[in-house]
C-alpha positions, 0 to 999 in steps of 0.5 A: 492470732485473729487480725487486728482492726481494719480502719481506712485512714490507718496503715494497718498493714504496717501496724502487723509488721511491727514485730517481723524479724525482731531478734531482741525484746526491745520492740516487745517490751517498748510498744507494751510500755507505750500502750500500758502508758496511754491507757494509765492515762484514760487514753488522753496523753499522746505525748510521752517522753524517752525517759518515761517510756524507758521506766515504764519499760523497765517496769515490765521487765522487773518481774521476769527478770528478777523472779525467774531470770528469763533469757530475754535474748543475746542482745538483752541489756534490760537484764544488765540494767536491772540486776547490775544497775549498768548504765544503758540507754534503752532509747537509743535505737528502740522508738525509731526502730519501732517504725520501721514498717511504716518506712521501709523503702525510704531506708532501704539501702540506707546505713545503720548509723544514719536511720534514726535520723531519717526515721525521725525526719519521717515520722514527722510527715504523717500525711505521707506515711501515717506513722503512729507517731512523730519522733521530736526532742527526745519524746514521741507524740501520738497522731490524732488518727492513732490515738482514737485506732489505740483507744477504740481497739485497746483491749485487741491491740494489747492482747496481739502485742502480748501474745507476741512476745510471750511467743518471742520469750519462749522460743528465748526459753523452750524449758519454761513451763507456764510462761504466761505467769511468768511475765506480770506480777500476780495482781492482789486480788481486791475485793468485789465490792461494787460489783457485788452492790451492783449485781444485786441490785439486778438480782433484786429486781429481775429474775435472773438466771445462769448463763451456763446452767440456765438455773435460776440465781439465787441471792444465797448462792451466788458468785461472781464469774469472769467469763474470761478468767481472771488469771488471763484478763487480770481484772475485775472490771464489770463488763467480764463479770457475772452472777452464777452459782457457786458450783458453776464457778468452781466447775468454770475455773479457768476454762474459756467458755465456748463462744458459740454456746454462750457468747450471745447469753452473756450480752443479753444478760450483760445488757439487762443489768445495764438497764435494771441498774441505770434505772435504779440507780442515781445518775452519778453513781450509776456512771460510776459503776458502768465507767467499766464498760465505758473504757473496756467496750470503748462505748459512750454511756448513752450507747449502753441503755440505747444502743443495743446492736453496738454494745453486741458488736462491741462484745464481739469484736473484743471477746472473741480476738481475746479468747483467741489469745487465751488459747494460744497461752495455753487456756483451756477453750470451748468449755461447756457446763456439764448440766448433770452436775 
């Protein structure tokens, strides 16, 4: 799994130690929930309380749970809470445990009974340690520094955190086959609406060719692509979707392309919707439309007509970390379109 993001006024080192030596899903599941909470929030709440981290917890625990019965581990009480409805308070070690990179010589040596205290009473000095949060009556807040690191690197930092615990769980159940689609509920796959209006209006103006077969797209015979497949990514947001033929689209399946064939097509291509489409369109429905790139790409809207060299970075610093995770859950990579075809 590639780095995460280097920042300077964030401890990063102490980000990647998050889940050394974890013997229980608890930290698995609880930073999941912290991050799927912050991001349902458009990245503007920094302060969740114990009980909706608890239920968003147990949210993303159902499904494994429920569905294959996943061995979550020996001191699992998630599974004892969701099938039997035992009382069990999850919050009870989990968020403070959370932090313990961020502290460990200051509880070094220190009794267990007594580390949720210090380790709150910690949190709350960032300007020492640069904690990711501070811990105060029953609920977490987010530092200011934190919330922007999480937001500008979401999509990186959810795939890192993901790809932990699918390696967790499956030293949990050496016997799963395709572990990976055991874990979400299978998202009901919406129509591709507004991408497709959106498209054409591309295709209507420009002239437009395959990224994969360098062919021509022609308005009767056209798909629309994940570059990273859907069953990995498990969205349609505009800034992974693209036109191609429809034998293109059947022959991709869930590969992931290869990124040094393909990669630097995809932006260009990418980039000249964004500039044929914010010409033709209003402005208001315009942003609308591209509000995907905005939050996928963490980019501003002026930077995707502007700013050419950061919305390529930007491709760059998300596409490649997550193609990388793909591979490590059994997705097939470097895949080439066969021109012959």
């Amino acid at each position: 799994m590639s780095q995460l993001p280097y920042e300077y006024n964030i401890n990063v080192r102490a980000l990647s130690r998050l889940f050394s030596h974890t013997t229980n899903s608890y930290k698995f599941i609880y930073f999941q929930a912290l991050l799927s909470l912050f991001q349902r929030s458009q990245f503007k709440k920094e302060r969740f309380s114990f009980y909706e981290l608890e239920q968003e917890m147990i949210n993303l625990a159902e499904y494994p749970i429920n569905v294959f019965r996943l061995n979550f581990g020996s001191q699992d009480q998630l599974s004892e809470k969701i099938i039997q409805g035992k009382s069990k308070d999850l919050m009870k070690y989990v968020p403070y445990r959370l932090l313990t990179p961020f502290f460990e010589a200051e509880l070094r040596g220190l009794k267990d009974g007594v580390k949720n205290k210090k380790i709150e009473l910690l949190s709350q000095e960032n300007k020492q340690f640069n904690s990711i949060y501070k811990i105060k009556n029953e609920s977490i807040e987010l530092y200011t520094e934190w919330v922007e690191y999480l937001k500008s690197h979401y999509t990186i930092i959810e795939g890192w955190a993901f790809w932990h615990w699918v390696n967790y769980l499956q030293s949990k159940n050496p016997n799963a086959l395709a572990l990976v689609n055991k874990l979400q509920k299978p998202s009901i796959r919406t129509s591709l609406s507004y991408q497709t209006k959106y498209w054409k209006i591309v295709l209507d103006n420009a002239d437009v060719r395959c990224i994969f077969s360098n062919k021509p797209i022609r308005k009767n015979d056209v798909s629309l692509d994940h570059f990273l497949p859907w069953s990995f990514i498990g969205h349609d947001q505009l800034w992974n979707l693209i036109p191609v033929s429809r034998r293109v689209n059947s022959s991709k399946s869930d590969n992931i392309p290869n990124l040094e064939h393909y990669l630097e097509k995809l932006i260009k291509l990418q980039l000249v919707g964004l500039k044929i489409t914010h010409e033709n369109m209003s402005k208001r429905t315009w942003e609308n439309q591209v509000d995907d790139f905005v939050l996928g790409l963490n980019v501003d809207f002026v930077d995707l007509v502007s700013d050419d060299k950061k919305v390529r970075e930007k491709y760059k610093e998300i596409i490649q970390p997550l193609a990388n995770v793909a591979y490590n859950m059994g997705f097939n990579r470097n895949w080439v379109f066969n021109l012959s075809l």
